[in-house]
Structure formats: C-alpha cells, structure tokens
C-alpha positions as CSV (number, residue, x, y, z in Angstrom):
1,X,88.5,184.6,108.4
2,X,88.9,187.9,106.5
3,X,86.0,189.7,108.8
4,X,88.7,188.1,112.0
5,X,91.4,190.0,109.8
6,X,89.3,193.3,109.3
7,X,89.1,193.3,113.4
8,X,92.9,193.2,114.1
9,X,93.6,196.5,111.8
10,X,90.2,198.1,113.1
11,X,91.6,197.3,116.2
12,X,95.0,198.5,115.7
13,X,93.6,202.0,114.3
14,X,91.1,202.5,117.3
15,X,94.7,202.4,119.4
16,X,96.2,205.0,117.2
17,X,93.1,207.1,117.7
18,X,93.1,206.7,121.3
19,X,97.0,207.9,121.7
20,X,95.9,210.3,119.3
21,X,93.1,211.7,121.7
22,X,95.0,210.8,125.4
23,X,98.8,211.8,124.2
24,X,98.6,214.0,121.2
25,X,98.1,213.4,117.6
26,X,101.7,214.3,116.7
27,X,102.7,210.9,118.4
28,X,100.1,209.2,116.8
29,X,101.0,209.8,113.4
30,X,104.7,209.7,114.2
31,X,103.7,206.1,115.2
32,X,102.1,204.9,112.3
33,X,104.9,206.3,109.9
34,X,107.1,204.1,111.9
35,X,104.7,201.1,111.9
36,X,104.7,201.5,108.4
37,X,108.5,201.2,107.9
38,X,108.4,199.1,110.3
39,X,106.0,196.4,108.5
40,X,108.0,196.6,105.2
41,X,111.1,195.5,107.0
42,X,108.4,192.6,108.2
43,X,107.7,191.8,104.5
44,X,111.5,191.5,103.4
45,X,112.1,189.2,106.7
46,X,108.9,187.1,105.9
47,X,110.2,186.9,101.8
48,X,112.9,185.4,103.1
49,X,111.5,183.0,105.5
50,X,107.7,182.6,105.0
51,X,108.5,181.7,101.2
52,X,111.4,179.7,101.3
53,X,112.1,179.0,105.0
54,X,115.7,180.9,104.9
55,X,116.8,181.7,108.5
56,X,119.1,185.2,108.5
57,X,119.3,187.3,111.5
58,X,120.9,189.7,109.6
59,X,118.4,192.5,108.8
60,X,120.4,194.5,111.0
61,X,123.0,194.7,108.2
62,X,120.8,195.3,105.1
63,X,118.7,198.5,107.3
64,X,121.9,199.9,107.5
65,X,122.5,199.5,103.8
66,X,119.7,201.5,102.9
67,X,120.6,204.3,105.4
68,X,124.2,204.6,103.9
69,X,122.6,205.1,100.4
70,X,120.3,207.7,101.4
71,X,123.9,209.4,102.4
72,X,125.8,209.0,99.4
73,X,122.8,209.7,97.1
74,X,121.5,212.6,98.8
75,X,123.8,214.4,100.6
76,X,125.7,217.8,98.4
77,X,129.2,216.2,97.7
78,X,131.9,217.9,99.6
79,X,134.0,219.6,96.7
80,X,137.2,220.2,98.8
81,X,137.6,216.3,100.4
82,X,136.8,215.7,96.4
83,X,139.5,217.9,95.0
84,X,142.0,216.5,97.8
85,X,141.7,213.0,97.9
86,X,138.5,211.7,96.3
87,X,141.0,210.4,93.0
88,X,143.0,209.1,95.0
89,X,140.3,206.9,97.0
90,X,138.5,205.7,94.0
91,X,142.1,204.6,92.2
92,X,142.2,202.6,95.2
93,X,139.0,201.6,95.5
94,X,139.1,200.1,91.5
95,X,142.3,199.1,92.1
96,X,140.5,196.6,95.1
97,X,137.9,195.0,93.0
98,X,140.3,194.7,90.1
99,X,142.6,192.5,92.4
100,X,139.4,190.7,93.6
101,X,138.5,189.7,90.0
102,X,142.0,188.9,89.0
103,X,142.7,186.5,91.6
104,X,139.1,184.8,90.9
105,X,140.2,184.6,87.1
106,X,143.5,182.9,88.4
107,X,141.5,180.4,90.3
108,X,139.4,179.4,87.8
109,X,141.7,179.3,84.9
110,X,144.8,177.6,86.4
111,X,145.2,174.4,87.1
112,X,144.7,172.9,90.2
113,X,147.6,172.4,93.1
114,X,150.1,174.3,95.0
115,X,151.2,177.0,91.9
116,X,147.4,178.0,91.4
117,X,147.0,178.8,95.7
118,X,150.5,180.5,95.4
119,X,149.9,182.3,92.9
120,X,146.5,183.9,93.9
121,X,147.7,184.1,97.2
122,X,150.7,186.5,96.1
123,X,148.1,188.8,93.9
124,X,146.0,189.0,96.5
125,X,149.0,190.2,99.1
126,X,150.6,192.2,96.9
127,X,147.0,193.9,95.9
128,X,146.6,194.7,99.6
129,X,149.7,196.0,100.1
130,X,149.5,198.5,96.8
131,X,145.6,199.4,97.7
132,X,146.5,200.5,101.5
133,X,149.2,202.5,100.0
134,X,146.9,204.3,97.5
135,X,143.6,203.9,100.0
136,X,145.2,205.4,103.2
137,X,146.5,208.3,102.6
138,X,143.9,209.5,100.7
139,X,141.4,209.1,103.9
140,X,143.5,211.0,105.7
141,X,142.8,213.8,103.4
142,X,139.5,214.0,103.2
143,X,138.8,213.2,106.6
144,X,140.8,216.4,107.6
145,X,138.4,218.2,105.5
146,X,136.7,220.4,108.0
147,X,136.3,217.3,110.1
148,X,133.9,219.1,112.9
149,X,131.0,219.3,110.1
150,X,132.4,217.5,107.3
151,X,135.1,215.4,107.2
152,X,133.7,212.9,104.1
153,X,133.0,212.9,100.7
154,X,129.6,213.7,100.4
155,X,126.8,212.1,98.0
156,X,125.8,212.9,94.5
157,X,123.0,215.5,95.9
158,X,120.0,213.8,93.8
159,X,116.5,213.9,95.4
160,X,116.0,211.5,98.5
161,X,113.6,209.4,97.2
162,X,116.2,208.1,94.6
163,X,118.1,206.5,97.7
164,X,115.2,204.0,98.8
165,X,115.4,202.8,95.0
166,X,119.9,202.9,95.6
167,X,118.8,201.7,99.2
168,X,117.6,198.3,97.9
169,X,119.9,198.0,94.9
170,X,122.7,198.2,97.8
171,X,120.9,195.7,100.0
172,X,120.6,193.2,97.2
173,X,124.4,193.6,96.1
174,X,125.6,192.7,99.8
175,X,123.1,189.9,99.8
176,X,124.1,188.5,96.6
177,X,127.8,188.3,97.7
178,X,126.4,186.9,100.8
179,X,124.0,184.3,99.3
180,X,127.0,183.2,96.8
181,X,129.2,182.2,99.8
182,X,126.4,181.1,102.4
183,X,123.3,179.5,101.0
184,X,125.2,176.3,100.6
185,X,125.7,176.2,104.3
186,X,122.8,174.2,106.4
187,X,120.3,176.7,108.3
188,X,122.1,177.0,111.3
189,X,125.3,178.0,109.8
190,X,123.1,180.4,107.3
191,X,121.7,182.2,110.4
192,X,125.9,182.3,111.6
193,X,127.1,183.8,108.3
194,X,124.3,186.9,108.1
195,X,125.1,187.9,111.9
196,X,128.7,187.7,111.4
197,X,128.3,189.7,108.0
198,X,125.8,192.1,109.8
199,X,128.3,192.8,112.4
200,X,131.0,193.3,109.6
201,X,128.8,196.0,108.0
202,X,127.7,198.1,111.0
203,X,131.5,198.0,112.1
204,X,132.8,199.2,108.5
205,X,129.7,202.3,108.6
206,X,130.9,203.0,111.9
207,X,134.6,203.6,111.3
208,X,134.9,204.6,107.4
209,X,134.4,208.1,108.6
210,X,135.3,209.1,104.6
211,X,132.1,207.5,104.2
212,X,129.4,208.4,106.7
213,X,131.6,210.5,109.2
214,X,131.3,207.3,111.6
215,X,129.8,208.0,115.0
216,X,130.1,211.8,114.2
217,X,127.0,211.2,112.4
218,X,125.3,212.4,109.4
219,X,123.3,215.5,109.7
220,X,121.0,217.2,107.5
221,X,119.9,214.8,105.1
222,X,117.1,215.8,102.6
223,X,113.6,215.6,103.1
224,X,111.4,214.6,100.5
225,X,108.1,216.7,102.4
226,X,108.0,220.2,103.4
227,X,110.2,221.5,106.6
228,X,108.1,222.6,109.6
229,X,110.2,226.0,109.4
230,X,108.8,226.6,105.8
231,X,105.7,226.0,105.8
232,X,105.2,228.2,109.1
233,X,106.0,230.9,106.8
234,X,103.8,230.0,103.9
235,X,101.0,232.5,104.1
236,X,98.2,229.9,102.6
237,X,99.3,227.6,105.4
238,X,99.0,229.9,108.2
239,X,95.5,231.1,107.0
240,X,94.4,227.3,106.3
241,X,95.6,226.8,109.7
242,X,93.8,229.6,111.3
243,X,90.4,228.9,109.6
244,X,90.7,225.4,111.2
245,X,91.6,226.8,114.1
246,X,94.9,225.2,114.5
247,X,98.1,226.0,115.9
248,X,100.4,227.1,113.4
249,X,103.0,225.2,114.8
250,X,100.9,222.2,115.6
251,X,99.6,222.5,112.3
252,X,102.6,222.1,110.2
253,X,104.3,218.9,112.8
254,X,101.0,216.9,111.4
255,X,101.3,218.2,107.8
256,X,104.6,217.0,107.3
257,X,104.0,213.8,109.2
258,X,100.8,212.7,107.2
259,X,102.8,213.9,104.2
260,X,105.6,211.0,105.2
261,X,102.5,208.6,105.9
262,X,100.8,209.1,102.5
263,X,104.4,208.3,100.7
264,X,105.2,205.3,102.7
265,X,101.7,204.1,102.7
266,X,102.2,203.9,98.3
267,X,105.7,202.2,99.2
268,X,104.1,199.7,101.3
269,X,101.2,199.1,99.0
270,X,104.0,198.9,95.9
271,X,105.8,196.2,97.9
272,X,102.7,194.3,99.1
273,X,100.8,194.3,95.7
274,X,103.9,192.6,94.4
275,X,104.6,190.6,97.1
276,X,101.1,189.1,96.7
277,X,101.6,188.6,93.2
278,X,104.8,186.4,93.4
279,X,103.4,184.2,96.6
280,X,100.2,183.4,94.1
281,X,102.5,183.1,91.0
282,X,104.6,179.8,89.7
283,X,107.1,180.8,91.2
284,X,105.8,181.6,94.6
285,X,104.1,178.0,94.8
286,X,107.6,176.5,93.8
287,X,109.1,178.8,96.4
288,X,106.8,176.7,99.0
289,X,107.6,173.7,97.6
290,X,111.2,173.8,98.4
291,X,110.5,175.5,101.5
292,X,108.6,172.4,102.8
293,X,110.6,169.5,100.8
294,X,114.0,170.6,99.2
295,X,114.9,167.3,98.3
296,X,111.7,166.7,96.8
297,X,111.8,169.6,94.6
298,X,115.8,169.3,93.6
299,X,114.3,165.4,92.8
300,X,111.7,167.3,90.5
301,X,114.4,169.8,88.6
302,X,114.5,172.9,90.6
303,X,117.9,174.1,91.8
304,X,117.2,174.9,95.0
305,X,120.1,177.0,95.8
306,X,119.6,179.3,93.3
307,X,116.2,179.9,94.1
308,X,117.1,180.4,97.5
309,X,119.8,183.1,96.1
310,X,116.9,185.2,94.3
311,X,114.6,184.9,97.5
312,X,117.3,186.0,99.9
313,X,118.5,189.4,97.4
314,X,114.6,189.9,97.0
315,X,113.9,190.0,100.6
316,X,116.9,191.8,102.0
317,X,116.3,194.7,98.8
318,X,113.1,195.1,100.3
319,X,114.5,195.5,104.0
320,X,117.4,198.1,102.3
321,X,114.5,200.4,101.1
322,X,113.0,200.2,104.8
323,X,116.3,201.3,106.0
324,X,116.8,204.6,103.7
325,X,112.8,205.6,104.5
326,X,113.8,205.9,108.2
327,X,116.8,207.8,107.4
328,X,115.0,209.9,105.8
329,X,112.1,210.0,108.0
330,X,115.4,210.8,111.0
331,X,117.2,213.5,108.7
332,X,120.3,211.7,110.1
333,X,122.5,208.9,110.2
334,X,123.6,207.6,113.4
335,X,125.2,204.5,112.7
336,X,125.2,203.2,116.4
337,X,121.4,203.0,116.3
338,X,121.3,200.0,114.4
339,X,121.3,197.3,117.0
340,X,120.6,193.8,116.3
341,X,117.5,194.1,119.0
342,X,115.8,196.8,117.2
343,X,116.7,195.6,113.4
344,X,116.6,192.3,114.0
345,X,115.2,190.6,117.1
346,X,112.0,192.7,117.0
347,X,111.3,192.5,113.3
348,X,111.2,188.3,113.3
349,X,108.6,189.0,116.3
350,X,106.9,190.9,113.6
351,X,106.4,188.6,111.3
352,X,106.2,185.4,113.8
353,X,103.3,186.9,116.0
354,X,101.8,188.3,112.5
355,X,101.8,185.1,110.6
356,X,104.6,183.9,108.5
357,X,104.2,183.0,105.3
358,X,101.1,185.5,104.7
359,X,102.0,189.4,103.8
360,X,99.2,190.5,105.5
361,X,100.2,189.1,108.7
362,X,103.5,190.6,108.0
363,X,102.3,193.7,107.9
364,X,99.3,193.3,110.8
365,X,102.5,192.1,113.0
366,X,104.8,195.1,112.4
367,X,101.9,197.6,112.9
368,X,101.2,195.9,116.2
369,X,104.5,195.1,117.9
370,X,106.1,198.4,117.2
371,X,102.9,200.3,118.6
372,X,103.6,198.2,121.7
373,X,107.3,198.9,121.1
374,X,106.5,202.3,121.9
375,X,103.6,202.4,124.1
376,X,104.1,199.6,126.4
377,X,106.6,202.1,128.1
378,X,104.5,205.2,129.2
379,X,101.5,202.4,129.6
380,X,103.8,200.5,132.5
381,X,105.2,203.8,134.0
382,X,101.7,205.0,134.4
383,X,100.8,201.3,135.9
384,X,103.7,201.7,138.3
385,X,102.3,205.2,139.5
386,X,98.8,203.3,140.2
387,X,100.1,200.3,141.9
388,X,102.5,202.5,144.3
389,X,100.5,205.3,144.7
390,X,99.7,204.7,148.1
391,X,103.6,204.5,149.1
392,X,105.7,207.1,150.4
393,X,107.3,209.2,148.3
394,X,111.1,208.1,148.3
395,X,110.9,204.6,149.7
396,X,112.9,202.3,147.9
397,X,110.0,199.6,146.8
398,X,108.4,203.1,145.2
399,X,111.5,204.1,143.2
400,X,112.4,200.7,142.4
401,X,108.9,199.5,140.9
402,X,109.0,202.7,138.7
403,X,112.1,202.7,137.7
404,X,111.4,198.7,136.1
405,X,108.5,200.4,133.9
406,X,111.6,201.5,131.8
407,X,111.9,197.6,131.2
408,X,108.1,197.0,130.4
409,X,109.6,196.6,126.7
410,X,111.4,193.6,126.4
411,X,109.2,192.2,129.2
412,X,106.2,192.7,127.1
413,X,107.7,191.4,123.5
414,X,108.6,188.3,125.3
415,X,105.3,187.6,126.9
416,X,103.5,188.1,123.5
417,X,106.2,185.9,121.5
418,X,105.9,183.0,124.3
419,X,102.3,183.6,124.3
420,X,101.6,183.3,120.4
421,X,104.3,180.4,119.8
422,X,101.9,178.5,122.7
423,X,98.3,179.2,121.8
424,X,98.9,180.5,118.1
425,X,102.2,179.5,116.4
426,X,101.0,180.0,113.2
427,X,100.1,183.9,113.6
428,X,97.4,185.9,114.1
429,X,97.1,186.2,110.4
430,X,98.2,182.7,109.4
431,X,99.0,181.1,105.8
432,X,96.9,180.0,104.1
C-alpha cells in the first residue's frame, strides 16, 4: 500500500518534469505552487467531511475570507479615506454589533411572549435605521477618496504572511457564526445554508467597495519573496545567473517561484503534520465515530453538535489560509474570480478522487486534479490539431473540433469523478 502511494506522487512529479522540459519550467513551477494551495484547500474540505462527514459547499466563501485579510492586513492604509470618514464607519460599525448583542441579551433575559419579540424587534429596527445613518455617509466619503486607485480604507500595512495567520482566524469567525445557526440542520439543509452564506460573502466583497474596492480590484498587494524587477538588478544575482548560464530574466521568474514553493511547501507540511496528529488522536477517533453512528455516540456522551462546530471552524480556518496564499501568490484581489466551480466544485473532486478521510489522499488529489485543471487544455487543443490535421484550413468541422478543446476541462473532471466513484469510490489513496 505505501510503495502504491509512493508511485502516484512519483508519478505526479515525472508530469511536472515533463511540462517542465516540453513547455517551460516557469509553468512547471507556477503549477506546483498552485497544486500546493490547492491541496491545503483539499485538507480543510476533507477536515470537514472525511472526519466528521459534514457536507458544505461553501469553500467558496471561506477562500474569499482569506483573500480579504491579506487586504486589510497588508495593504498601507489610506490616511485621507481614514481622516475623512474612517471614525465615522467604525462608530457605525460598533454601533452594529452593539445592537446585535443587545437584542440577543433581550431575548434571553425576557420573558417569553409577544413583549419579548416586540421589543427586540423595535431595537433591532431602530439600530438599523441609526447605523445606516452613521454607516452611509461615511462610505461615501471614503469611497470618493481618489476612487480611480483608491477609493477604500486600506489595511494595517503589516508583513503578508501575518494575513494567512488573520486569513484563517477570519475563516473560522464566519464559520462559527455559521456552524451556530446551521449544524442543527440535517445534511442537506447544511450543504443549503454554506451555499447561501457563500453567495452572501462574495456579494458583500464585491460591492463594499470601502472594503476591497469591489470589482475595481485590489492591486499591489505585498509579496513575501523578492520582485523579479529587484532582483534583476541585484549584482550577485546577475553574476549567479550568468555562471549558470541563465537568463537573467528567466532566472529571477524561477527564483521567486521556488521561493513561493519552499514557503507553501512548510505551510502544507505545518497543516498536514497536525492534521495527522488529530485523525490518530482521541479526538480524531471520536470524530469518526460520530461521523459513522451519531446516534450511537450522542448514546455514549458526546455532543455531537458541538463537535461538529469545532470540525467545521477547523476545516474552513484551514481553507481561509489557502485563500490569502493565493492572494498573495496573485498580488491582487479580484473578487469575481471566486466562483463556486473553481472554489468549490473542483476542490470536493480533490479530495473524492484522492481519498476522503486520509490527508494524504487529500493532498495526492489536489496535486493531481489541478495539474489536469491546467493541462488537460493545451493537451486537448494539441489533440484537436492531430485529429483534424488532414482538414482544410477553414472548414467548419476543423474550427468547430478546435474550438471544443477550450472545453476539455470540465469534460475531463467529469470523466475522472464518474470514473473513480465507479471503479474506486474510496480514492486512490483511501482510509484506512
């Protein structure tokens, strides 16, 4: 079994050398920095469901999460939207969650019946009312702030590798509120609640322009490696690069990208080691348990739903440090990137077609699919050009066939899902 598991990651590295030696080595390594994000997100997914069997489809949501934090925490603040309305906005914002906690203290505290729902219904109206008049204006202030480049508040300027850490701490806030509301609901209903709530937070990034300029996008955001520009004008660099007889230029594209490689490769291993450790711990065998009998184990003691809460905010926190990575792998945030088929769709094929319930299957199954996420492409377009290269230039059966190698994608993720569920369901990698 482990010698069968050596194979598949041989086998996945012999395809990164061969892109690297038939395409170029730039797009190899910018592969396997992606495949590496890529498997963490696989490993907060399979927390979630390979340990306790919780169905959420909305990763989506939690990816975005992390990128937002790599915004606020590392972006220079913007002192004029500050000095015009950033008081303003935080009054508002304080005065929000003060209304929120008020009206939960009313609930609790008064006695039940029509009073109690009027009451908290009037704070909670009158609240809105006061924070839009507060919240409102002060948007408008700052997002007249040089909107063409600006146009938002800024972040606290700290080093980008202090947003994955904020990245997952923001993750595992939304999922907590989530998880307090929706993890008394059955499966189904679960799966419901994370969409809708996923949808809810890619709509708020995408308008709150005060907040992440909206679709304007966020430019610019720190690296935590070397700029190509820089080190192009380093003279050790150039020299190094000479004496290996390297393209400068070339040169410093695969410098920076094995630099991103060798950080997210200690992330990865971080998560993994402790991923391990908690699927072999108590806790990770009770985690099974109620995965595979809840009403066994609630019979035995364990409250289920609260276990299912720290699963949930452990697994999403690890997908909200995937999420600021690529961020900062981008340098930008474009907030209509994150689509459900990319953030959510793909990274369940991940960990079905690597083996749920085993980390290392996780990880095999995001390495895999995304290289065939971003392979399977120029693979079918060059296919296309065999099959109809003894048409005539312009026909119609010529330009249609190549012009369906743009869809090779979703035909080819389908095919292997369908084809694993059939001959493998367990994974490649399965648990144990």
């Amino acid at each position: 079994m482990m010698n069968r598991n050596i194979v598949y990651f041989a086998v996945f590295f012999a395809m990164l050398v061969f892109v690297g030696m038939f395409q170029s080595w730039t797009v190899a390594f910018s592969i396997f920095n992606l495949c590496l994000i890529s498997a963490i997100m696989a490993l907060g997914v399979n927390i979630q469901w390979g340990y306790a069997g919780l169905f959420s489809v909305g990763t989506t949501g939690f990816v975005a999460l992390g990128g937002v934090a790599a915004v606020v925490t590392s972006m220079p603040p913007v002192q004029e939207a500050w000095t015009t309305g950033g008081a303003r906005l935080l009054t508002a914002l304080v005065f929000a969650g003060a209304t929120i906690v008020i009206s939960v203290l009313l609930w609790k505290r008064m006695t039940k019946g029509r009073i109690r729902g009027f009451v908290v219904a009037a704070t909670l109206i009158i609240g809105f009312f006061i924070f839009r008049y507060l919240f409102d204006p002060a948007v408008a202030e700052i997002e007249s702030v040089n909107p063409a480049a600006e146009g938002y508040l800024g972040g606290l300027g700290l080093h980008i590798i202090f947003s994955w850490i904020v990245g997952g701490l923001f993750a595992a806030g939304a999922a907590w509120m989530i998880g307090k509301v929706a993890l008394g609901l059955r499966s189904d209903y679960l799966a419901i609640a994370t969409l809708g709530i996923s949808e809810i937070i890619i709509a708020v990034i995408k308008n709150e322009d005060w907040l992440t300029r909206g679709v304007k996008n966020v430019n610019g955001i720190p690296r935590p490696v070397a700029y190509e520009v820089d080190l192009q004008q380093t003279a050790d660099f150039v020299r190094a690069a000479d004496w290996l007889g390297i393209d400068t230029v070339l040169a410093s594209s695969l410098y920076v990208k094995f630099s991103y490689g060798i950080l997210f490769l200690i992330v990865l291993g971080l998560i993994i080691w402790l991923s391990e450790l908690s699927l072999n711990s108590p806790w990770g065998r009770m985690m099974r348990a109620i995965r595979d009998n809840e009403e066994a184990a609630a019979a035995m003691g364990k409250d289920v739903t609260k276990r299912h809460l720290q699963v949930f905010v452990i697994g999403s926190a690890v997908c909200g440090i995937a999420g600021a990575m690529l961020t900062s792998l981008d340098g930008l945030l474009t907030p209509a990137s994150y689509q459900p088929l990319r953030f959510t769709f793909l990274i369940w094929v991940m960990v079905i077609v690597g083996g749920s319930g085993n980390n290392w299957g996780a990880v095999l199954g995001g390495f895999i699919i995304w290289f065939l996420w971003i392979e399977v492409e120029p693979l079918g377009l060059w296919i296309m050009e065999w099959v109809t290269s003894g048409l005539e230039d312009g026909s119609d059966l010529k330009d249609h066939l190549r012009d369906s190698a743009a869809h090779m994608r979703l035909v080819t993720m389908g095919a292997i899902l369908l084809l694993v569920l059939r001959f493998n369901p367990k994974g490649l990698i399965p648990e144990k």
